[in-house]
N, CA, C and O of each residue as an XYZ file, in Angstrom:
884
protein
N     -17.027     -0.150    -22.916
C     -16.781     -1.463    -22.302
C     -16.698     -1.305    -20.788
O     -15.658     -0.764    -20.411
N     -17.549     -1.651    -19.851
C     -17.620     -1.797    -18.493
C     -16.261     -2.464    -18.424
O     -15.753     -2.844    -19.479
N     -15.572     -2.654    -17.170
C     -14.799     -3.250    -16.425
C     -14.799     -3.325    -14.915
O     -15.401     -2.390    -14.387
N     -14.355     -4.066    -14.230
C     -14.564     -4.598    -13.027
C     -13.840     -3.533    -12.471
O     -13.117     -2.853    -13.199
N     -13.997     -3.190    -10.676
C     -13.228     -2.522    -10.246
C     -11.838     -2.881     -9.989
O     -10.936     -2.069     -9.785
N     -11.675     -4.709    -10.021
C     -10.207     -5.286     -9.881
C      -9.682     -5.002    -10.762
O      -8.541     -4.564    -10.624
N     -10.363     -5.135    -12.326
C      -9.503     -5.275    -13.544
C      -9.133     -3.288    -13.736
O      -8.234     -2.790    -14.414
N     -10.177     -2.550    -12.884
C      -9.751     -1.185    -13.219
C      -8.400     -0.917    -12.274
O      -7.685      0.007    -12.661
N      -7.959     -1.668    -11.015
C      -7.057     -1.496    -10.422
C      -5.984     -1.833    -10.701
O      -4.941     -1.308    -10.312
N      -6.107     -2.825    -11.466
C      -4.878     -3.472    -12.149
C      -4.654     -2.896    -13.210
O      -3.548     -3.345    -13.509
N      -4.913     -2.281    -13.906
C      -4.661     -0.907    -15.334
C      -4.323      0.201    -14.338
O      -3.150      0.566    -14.418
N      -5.055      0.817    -13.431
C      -3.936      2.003    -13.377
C      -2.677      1.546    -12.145
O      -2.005      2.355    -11.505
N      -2.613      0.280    -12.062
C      -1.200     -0.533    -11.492
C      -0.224     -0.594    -12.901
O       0.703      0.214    -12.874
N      -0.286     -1.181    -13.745
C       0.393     -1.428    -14.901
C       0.754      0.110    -15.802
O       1.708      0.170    -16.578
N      -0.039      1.118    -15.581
C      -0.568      2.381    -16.090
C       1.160      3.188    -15.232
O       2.177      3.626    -15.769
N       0.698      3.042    -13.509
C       1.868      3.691    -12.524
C       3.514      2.938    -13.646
O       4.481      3.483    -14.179
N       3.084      1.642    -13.543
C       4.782      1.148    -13.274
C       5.578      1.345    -14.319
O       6.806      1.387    -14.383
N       4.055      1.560    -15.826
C       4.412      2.286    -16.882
C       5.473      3.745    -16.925
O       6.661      3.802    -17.242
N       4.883      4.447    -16.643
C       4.586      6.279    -15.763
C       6.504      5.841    -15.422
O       7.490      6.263    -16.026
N       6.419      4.733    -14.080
C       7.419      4.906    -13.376
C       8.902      4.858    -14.024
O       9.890      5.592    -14.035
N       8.489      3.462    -14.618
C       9.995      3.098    -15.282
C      10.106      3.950    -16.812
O      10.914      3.575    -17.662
N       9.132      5.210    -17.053
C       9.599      6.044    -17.919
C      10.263      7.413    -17.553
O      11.021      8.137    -18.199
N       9.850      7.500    -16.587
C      10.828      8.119    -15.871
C      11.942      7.882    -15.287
O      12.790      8.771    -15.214
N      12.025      7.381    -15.074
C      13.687      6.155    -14.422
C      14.372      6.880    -15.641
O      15.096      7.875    -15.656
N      13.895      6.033    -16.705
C      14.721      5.963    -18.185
C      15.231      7.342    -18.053
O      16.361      7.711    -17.734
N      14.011      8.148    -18.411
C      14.078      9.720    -18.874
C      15.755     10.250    -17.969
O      16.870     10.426    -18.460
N      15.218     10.390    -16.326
C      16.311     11.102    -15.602
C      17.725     10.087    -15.702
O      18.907     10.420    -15.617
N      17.289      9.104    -15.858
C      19.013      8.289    -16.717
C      19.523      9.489    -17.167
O      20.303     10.325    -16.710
N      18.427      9.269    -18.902
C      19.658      9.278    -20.156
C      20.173     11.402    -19.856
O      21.161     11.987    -20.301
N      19.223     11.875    -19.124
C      19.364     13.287    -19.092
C      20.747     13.218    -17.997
O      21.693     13.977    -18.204
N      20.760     12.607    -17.262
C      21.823     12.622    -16.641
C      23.145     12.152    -17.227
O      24.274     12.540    -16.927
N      22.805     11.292    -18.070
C      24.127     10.452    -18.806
C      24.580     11.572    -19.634
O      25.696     12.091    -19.592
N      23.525     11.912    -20.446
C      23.733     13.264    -21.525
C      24.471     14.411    -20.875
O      25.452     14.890    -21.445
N      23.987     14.950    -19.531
C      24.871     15.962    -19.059
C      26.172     15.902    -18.729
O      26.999     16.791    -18.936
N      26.404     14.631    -18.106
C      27.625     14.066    -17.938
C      28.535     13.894    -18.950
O      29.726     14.180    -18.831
N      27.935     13.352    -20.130
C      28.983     13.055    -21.390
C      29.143     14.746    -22.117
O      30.163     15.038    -22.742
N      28.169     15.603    -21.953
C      28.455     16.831    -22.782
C      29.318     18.241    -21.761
O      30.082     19.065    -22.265
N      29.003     18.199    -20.569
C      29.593     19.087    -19.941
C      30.754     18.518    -18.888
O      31.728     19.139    -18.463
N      30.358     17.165    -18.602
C      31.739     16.482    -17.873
C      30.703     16.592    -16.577
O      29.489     16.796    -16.541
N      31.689     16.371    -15.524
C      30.770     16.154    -14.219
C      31.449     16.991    -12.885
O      32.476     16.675    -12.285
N      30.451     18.286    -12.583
C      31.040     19.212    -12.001
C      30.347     18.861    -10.552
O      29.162     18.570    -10.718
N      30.715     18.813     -9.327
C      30.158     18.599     -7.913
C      31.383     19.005     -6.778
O      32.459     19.597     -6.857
N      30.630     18.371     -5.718
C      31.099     18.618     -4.914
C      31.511     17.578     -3.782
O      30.519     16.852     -3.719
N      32.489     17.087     -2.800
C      32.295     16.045     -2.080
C      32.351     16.303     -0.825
O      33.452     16.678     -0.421
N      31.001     16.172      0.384
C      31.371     16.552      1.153
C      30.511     15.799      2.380
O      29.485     15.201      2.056
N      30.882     15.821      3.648
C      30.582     14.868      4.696
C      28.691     14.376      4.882
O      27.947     15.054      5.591
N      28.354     13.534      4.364
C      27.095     12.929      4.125
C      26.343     11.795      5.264
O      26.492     10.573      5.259
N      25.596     12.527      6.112
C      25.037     11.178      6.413
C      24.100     10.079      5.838
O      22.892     10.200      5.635
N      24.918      8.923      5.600
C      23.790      7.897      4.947
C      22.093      7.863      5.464
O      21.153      8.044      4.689
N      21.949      7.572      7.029
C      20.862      7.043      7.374
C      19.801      8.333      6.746
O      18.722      8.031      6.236
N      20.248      9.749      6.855
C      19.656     10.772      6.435
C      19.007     10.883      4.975
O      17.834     10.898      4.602
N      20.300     10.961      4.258
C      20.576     11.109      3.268
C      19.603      9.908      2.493
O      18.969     10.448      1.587
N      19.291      8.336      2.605
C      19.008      7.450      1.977
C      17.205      7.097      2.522
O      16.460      6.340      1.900
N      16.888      7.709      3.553
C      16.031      7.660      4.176
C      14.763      8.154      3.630
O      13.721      7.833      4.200
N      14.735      8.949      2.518
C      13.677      8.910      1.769
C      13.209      8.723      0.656
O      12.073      8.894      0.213
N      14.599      8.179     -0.019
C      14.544      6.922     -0.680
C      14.402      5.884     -0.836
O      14.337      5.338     -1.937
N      14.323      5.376      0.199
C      13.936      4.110      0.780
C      13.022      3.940      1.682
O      13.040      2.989      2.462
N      12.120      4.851      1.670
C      10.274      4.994      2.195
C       9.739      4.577      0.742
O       8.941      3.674      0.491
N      10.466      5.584     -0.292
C       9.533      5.699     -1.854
C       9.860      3.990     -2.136
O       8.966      3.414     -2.757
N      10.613      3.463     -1.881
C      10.861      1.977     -2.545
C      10.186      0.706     -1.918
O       9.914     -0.292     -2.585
N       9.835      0.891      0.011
C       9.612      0.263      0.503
C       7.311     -0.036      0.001
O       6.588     -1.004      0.235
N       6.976      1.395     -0.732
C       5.988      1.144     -1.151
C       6.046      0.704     -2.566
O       5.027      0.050     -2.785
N       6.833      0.782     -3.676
C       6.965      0.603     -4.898
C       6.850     -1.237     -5.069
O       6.151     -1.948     -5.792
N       7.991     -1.567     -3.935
C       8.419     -3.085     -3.991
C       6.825     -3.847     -3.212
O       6.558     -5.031     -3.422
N       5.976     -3.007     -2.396
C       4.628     -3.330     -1.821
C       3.728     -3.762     -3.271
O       2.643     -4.338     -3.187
N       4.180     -3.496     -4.212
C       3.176     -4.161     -5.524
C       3.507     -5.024     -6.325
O       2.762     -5.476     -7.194
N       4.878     -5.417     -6.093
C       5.266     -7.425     -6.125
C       4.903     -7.710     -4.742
O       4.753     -8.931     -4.692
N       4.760     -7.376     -3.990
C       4.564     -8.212     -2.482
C       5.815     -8.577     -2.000
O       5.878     -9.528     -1.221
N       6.959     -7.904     -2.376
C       7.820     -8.154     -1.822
C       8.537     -7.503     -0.535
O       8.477     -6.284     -0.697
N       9.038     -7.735      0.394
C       9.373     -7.725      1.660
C      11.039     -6.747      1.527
O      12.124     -7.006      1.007
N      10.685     -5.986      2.023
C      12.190     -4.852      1.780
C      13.226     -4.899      3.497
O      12.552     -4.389      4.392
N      14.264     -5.268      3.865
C      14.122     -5.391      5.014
C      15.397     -4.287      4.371
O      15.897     -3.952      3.297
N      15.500     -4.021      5.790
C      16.858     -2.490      6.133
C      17.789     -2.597      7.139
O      17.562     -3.351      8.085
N      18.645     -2.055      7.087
C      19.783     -2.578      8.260
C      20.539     -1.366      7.849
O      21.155     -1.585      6.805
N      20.688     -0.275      8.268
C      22.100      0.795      8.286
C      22.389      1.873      9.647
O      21.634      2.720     10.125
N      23.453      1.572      9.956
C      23.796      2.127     10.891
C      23.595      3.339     11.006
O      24.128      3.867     10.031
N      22.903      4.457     11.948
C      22.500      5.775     11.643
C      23.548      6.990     12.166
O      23.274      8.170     12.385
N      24.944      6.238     12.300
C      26.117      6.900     13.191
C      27.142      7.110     11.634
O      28.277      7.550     11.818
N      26.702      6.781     10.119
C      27.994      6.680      9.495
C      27.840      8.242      8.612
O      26.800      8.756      8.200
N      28.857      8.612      8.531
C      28.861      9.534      7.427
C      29.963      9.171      6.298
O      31.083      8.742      6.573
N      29.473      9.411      4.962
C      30.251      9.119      4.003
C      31.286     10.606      3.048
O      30.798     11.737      3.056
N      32.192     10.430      2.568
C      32.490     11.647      1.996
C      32.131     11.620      0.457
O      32.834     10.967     -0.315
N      30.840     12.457     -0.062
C      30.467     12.306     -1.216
C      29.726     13.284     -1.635
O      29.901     14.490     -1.460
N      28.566     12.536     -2.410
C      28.048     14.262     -3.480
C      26.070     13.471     -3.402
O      25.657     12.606     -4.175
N      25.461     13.953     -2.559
C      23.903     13.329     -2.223
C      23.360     13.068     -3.050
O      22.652     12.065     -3.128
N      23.620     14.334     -4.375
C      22.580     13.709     -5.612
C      23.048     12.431     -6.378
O      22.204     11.662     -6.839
N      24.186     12.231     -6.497
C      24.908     10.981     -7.308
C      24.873     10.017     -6.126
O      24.614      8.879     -6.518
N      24.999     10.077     -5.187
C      24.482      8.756     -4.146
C      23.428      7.956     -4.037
O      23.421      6.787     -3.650
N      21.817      9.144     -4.668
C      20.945      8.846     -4.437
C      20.652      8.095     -5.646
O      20.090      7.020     -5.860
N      21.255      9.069     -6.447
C      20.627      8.598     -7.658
C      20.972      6.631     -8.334
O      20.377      5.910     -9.135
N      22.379      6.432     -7.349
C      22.578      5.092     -7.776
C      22.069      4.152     -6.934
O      22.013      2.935     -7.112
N      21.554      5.058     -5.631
C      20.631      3.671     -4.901
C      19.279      3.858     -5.082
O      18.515      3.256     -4.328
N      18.731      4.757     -6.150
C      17.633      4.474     -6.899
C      17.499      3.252     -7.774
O      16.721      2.299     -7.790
N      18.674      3.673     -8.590
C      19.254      2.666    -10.333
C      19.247      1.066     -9.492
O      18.846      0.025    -10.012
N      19.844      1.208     -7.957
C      20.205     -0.380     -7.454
C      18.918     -0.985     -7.019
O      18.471     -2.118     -7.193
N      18.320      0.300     -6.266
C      16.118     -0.459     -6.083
C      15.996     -0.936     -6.960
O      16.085     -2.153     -7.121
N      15.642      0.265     -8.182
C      14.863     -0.491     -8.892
C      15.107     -1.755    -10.314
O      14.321     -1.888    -11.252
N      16.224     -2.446    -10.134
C      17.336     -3.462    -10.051
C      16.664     -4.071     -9.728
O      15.637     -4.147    -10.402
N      16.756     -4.743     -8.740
C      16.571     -4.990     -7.349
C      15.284     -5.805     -7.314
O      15.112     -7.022     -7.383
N      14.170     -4.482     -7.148
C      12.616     -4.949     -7.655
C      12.389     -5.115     -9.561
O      11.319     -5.452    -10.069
N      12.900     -4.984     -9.880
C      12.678     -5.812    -11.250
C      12.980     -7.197    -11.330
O      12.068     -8.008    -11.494
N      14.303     -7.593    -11.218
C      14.492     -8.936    -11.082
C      13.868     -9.859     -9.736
O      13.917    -11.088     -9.703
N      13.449     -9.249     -8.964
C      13.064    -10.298     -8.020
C      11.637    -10.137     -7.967
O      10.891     -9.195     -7.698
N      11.459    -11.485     -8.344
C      10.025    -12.190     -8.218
C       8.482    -11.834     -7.044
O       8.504    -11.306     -5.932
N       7.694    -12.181     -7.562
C       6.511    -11.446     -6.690
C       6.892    -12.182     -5.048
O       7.410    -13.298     -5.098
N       6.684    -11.677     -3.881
C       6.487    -12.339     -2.661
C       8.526    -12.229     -2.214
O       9.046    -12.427     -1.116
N       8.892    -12.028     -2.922
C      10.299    -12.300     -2.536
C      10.759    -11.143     -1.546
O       9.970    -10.562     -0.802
N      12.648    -10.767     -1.644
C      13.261    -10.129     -0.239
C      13.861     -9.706     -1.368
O      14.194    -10.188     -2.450
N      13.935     -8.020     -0.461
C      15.273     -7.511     -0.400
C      15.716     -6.695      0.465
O      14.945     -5.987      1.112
N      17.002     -6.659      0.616
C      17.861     -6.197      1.999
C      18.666     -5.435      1.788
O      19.527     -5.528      0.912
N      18.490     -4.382      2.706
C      19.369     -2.691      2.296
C      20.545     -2.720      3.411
O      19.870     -3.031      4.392
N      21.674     -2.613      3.816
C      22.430     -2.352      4.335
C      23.903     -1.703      4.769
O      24.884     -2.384      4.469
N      24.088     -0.677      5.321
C      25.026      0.163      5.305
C      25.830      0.105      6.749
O      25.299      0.437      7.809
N      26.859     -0.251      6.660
C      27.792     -0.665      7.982
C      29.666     -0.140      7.325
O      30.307     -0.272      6.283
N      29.855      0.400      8.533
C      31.466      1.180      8.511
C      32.233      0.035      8.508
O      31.945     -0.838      9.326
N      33.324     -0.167      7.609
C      34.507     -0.959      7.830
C      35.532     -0.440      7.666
O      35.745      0.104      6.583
N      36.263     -0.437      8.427
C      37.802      0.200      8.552
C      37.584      1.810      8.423
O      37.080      2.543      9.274
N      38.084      2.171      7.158
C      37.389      3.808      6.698
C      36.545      3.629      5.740
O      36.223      4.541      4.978
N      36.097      2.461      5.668
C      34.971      2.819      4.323
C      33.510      2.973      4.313
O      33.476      3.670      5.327
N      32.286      2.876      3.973
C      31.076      2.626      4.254
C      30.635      1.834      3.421
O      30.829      2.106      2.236
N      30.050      0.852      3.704
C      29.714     -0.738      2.465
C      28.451     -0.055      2.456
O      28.460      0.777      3.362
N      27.881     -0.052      2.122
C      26.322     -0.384      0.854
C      25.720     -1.255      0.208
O      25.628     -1.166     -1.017
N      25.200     -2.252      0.886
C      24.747     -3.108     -0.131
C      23.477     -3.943     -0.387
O      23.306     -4.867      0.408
N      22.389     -3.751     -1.534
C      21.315     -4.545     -2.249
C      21.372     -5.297     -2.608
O      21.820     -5.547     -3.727
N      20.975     -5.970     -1.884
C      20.629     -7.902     -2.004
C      19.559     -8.147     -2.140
O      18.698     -7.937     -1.285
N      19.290     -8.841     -3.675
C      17.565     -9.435     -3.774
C      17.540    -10.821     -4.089
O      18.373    -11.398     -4.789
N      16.272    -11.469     -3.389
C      16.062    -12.603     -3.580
C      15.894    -13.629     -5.153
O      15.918    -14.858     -5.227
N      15.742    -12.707     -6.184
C      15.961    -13.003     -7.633
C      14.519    -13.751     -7.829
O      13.469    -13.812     -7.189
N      14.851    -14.103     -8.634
C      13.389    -14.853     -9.383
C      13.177    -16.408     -9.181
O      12.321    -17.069     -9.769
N      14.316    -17.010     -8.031
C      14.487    -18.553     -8.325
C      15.118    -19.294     -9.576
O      14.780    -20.308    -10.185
N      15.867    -18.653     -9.682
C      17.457    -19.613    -10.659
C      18.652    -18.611    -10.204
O      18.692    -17.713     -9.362
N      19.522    -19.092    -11.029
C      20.624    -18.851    -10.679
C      21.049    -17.120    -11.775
O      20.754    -17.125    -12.970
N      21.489    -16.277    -11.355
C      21.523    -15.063    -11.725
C      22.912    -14.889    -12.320
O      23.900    -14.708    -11.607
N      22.965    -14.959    -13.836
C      24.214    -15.015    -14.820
C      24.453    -13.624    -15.125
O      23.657    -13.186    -15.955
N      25.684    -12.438    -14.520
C      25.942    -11.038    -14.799
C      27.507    -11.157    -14.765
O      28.317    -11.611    -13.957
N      27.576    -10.579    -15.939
C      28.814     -9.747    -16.597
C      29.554     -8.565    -16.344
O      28.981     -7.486    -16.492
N      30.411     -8.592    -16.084
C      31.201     -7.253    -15.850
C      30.917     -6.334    -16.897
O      31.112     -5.174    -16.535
N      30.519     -6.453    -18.082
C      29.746     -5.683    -19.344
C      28.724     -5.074    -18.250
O      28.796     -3.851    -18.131
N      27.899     -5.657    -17.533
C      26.731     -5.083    -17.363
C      26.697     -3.016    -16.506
O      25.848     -2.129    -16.414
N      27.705     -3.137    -16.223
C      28.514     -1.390    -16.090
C      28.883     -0.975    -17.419
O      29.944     -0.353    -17.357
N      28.402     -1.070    -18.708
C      28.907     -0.582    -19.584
C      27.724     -0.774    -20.625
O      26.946     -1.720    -20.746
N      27.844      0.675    -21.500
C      26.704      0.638    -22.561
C      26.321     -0.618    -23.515
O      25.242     -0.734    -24.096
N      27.473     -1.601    -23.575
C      27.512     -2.566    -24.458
C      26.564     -3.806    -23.913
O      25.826     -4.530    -24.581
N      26.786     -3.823    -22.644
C      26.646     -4.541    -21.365
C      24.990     -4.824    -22.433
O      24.708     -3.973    -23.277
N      23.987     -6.164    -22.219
C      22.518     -6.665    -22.899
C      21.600     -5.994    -22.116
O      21.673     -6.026    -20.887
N      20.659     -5.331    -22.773
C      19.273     -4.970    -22.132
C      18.307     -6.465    -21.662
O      18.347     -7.503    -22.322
N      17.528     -6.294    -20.481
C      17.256     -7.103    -19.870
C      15.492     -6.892    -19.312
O      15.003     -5.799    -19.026
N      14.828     -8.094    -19.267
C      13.479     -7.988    -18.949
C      13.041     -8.263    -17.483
O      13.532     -9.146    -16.780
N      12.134     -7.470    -17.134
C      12.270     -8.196    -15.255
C      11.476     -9.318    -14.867
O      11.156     -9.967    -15.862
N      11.132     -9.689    -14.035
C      10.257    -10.873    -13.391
C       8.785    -10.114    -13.665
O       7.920    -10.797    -13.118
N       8.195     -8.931    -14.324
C       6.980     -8.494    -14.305
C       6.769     -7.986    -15.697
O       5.759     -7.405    -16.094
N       8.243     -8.379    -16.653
C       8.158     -7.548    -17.978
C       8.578     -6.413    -18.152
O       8.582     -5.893    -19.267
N       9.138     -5.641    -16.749
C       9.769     -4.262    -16.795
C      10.811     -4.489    -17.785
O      11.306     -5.608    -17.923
N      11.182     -3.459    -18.504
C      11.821     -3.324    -19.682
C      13.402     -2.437    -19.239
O      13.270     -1.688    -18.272
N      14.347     -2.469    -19.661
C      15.270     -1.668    -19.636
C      16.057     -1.470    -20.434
O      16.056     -2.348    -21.297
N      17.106     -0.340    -20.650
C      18.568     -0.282    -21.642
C      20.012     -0.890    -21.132
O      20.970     -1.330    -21.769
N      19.742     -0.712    -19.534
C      21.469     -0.968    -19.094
C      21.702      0.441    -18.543
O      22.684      0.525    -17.805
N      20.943      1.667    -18.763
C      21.874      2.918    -18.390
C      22.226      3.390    -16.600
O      23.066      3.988    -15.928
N      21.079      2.727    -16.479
C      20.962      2.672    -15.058
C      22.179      2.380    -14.340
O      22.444      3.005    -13.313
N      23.168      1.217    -14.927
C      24.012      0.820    -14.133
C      25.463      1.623    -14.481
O      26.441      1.556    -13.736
N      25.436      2.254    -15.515
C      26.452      2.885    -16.082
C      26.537      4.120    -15.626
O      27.593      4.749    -15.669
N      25.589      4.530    -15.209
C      25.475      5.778    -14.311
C      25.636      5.406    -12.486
O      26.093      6.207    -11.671
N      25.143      4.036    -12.167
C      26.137      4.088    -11.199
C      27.733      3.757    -10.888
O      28.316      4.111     -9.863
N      28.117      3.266    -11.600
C      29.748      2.810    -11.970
C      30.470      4.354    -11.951
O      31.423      4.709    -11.257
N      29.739      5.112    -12.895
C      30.722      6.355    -13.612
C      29.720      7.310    -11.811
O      30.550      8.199    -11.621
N      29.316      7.389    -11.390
C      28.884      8.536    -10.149
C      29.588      8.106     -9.200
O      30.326      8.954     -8.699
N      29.648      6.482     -8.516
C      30.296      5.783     -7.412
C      31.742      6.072     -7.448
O      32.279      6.238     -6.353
N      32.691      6.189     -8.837
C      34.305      6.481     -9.022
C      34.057      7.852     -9.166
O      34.924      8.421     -8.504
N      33.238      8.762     -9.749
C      33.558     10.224     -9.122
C      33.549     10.497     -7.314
O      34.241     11.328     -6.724
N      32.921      9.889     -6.920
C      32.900      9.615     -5.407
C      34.241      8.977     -4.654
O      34.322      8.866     -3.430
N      35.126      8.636     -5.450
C      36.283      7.789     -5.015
C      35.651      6.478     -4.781
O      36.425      5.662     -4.281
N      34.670      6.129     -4.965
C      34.289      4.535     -4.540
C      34.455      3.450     -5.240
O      35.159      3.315     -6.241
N      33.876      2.757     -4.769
C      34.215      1.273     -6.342
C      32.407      0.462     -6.236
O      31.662      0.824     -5.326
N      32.034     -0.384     -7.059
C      30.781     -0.599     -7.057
C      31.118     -1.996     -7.777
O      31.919     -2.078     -8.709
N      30.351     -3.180     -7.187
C      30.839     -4.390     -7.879
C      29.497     -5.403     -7.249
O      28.772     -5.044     -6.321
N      29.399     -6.447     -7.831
C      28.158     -7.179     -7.319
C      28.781     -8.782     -7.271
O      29.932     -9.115     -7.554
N      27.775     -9.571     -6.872
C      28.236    -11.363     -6.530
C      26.758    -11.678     -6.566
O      25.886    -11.198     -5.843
N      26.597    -12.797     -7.781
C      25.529    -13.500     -7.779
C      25.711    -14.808     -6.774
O      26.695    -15.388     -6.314
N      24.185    -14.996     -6.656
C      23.849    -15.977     -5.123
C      23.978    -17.398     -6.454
O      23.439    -17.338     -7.560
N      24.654    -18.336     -6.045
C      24.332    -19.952     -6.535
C      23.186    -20.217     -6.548
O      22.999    -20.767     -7.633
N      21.850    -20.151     -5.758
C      20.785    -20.576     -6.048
C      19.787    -19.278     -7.026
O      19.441    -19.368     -8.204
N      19.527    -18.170     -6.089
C      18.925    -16.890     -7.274
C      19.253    -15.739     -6.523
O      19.391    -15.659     -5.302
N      19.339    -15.042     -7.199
C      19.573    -13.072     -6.312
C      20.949    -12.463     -6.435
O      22.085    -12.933     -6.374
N      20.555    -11.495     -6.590
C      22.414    -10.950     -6.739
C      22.620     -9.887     -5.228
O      21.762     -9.716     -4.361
N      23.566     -9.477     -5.254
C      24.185     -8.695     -4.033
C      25.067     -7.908     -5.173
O      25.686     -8.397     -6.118
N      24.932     -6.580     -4.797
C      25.515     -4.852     -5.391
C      26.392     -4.736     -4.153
O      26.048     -4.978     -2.996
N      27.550     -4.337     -4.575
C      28.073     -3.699     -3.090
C      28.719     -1.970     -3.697
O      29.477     -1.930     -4.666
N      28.404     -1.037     -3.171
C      29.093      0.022     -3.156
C      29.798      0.824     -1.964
O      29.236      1.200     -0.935
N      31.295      1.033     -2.346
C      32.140      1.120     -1.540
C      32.370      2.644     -1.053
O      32.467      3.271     -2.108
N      32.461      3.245     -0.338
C      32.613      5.302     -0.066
C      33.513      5.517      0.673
O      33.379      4.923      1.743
N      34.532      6.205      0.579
C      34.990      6.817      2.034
C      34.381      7.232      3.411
O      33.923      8.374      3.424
N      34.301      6.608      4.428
C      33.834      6.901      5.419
C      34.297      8.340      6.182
O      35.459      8.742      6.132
N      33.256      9.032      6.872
C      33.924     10.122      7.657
C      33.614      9.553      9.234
O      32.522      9.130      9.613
N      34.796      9.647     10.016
C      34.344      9.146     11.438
C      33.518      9.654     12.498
O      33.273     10.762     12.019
N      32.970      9.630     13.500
C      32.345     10.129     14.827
C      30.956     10.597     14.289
O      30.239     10.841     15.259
N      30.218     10.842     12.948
C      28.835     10.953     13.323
C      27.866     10.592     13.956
O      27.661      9.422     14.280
N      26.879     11.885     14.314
C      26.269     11.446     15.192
C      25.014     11.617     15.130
O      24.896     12.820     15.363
N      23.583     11.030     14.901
C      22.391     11.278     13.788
C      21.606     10.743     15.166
O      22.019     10.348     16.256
N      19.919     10.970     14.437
C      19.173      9.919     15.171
C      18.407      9.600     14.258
O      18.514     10.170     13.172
N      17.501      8.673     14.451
C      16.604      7.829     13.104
C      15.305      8.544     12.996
O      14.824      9.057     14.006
N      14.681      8.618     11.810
C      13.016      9.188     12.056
C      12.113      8.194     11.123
O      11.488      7.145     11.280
N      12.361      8.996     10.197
C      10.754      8.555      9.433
C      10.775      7.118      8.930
O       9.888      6.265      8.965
N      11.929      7.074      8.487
C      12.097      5.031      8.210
C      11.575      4.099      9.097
O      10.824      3.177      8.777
N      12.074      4.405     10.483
C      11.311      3.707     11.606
C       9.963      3.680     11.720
O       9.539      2.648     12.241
N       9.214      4.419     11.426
C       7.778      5.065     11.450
C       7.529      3.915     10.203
O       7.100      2.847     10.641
N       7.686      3.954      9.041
C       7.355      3.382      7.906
C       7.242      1.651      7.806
O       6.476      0.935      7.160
N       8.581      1.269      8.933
C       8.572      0.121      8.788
C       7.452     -0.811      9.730
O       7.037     -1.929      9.423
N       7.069      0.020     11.026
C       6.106      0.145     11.831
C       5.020     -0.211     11.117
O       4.424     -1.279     11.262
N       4.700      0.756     10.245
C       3.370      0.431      9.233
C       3.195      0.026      8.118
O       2.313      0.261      7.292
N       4.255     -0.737      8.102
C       4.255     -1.726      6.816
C       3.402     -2.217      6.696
O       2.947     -2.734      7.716
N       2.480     -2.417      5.161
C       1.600     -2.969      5.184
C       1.378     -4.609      5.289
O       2.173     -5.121      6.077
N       0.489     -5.512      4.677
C       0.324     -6.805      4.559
C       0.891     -7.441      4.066
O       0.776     -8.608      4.441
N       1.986     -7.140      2.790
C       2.968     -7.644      1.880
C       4.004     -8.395      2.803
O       4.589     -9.419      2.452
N       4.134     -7.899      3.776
C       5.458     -8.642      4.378
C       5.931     -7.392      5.676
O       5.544     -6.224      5.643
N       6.591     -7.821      6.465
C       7.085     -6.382      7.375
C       8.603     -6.493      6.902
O       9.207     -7.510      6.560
N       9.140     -4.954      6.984
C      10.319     -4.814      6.388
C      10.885     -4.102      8.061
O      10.310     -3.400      8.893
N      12.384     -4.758      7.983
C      12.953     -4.608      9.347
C      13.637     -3.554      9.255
O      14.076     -3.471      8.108
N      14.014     -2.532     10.017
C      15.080     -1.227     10.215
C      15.962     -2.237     11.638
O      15.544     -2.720     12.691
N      17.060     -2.207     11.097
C      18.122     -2.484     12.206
C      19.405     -1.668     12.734
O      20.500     -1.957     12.253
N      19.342     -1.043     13.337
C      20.642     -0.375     13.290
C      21.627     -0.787     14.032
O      21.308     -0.832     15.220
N      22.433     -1.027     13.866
C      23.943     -1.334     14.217
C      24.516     -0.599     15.056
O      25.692     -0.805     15.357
């Protein structure tokens, strides 16, 4: 059966996001599994965010480029947090790709990390699908309903249960607020460490060459 070169682009598009969100799953439940069988052994120690989140959020700013959605950024590149990089990352992976599931093709979302008092806020805000976004305090917990995205992405829930249980090994707290019209807002909370002192690289570069989907802003504070 011939096929067009659009309709061949759009199979190995559906083919990737396949690929992608089976992997998501996979490093979940392997992580959940290690956690529930050996307990959770680390370390906590002075982290810079802008560093630390910065190439995680290159990989997302192209992922969310295939809804057409617009990723904007805002984190201060002076904060350091007191924590453990792989469990940091791993829940502002679980909060992307959140994030870009529920929100609709062409839509926003907004990354931002700013010091308050001693703490460091964190927080993913997406534009949602256009209604109003109904979430449960279940939804941090295995019981919590599996859910479909604005593209059919599929999920279990583990995603978020692994950030709840990584964010309180961190001393933090992790809690969200749905928008009245559509979109939710994640906030995760860290101990701040004071006086860091960083400079910005490759994020800046990225947002520069954002493609046609939308330009995504780096702001720093």
């Amino acid at each position: 059966m011939d096929i067009s070169e659009e309709e061949g682009m759009a199979i190995k598009k559906d083919l990737l996001q396949s690929t992608r969100s089976t992997l998501d799953l996979l490093n979940n439940v392997l992580n959940w599994s290690k956690s529930q069988m050996d307990g959770l052994e680390f370390k906590l120690v002075p982290l810079n965010v802008y560093q630390l989140l910065s190439p995680q959020l290159l990989l997302f700013i192209n992922i969310a480029g295939n809804k057409r959605i617009k990723v904007e950024i805002s984190i201060d590149p002076t904060i350091e947090v007191l924590g453990n990089g792989d469990m940091l990352q791993l829940v502002v992976r679980n909060l992307m790709n959140n994030a870009i599931k529920f929100t609709a093709y062409g839509g926003t979302i907004s990354v931002t990390a700013k010091a308050e008092q001693r703490s460091c806020i964190i927080t993913i805000k997406d534009s949602g699908n256009g209604t109003p976004a109904k979430l449960s305090s279940n939804i941090f917990y295995l019981n919590g309903p599996a859910s479909v995205g604005t593209a059919c992405e599929k999920g279990v829930g583990l995603g978020l249960v692994l950030c709840k249980e990584y964010t309180e090994a961190q001393n933090g707290t992790i809690g969200f607020q749905c928008n009245d019209v559509s979109g939710t807002s994640f906030f995760v909370v860290l101990p701040s460490v004071q006086h860091a002192v960083t400079t910005t690289g490759e994020l800046d570069k990225a947002v520069e060459r954002n493609s046609s989907f939308g330009k995504s802003g780096l702001v720093q504070s």
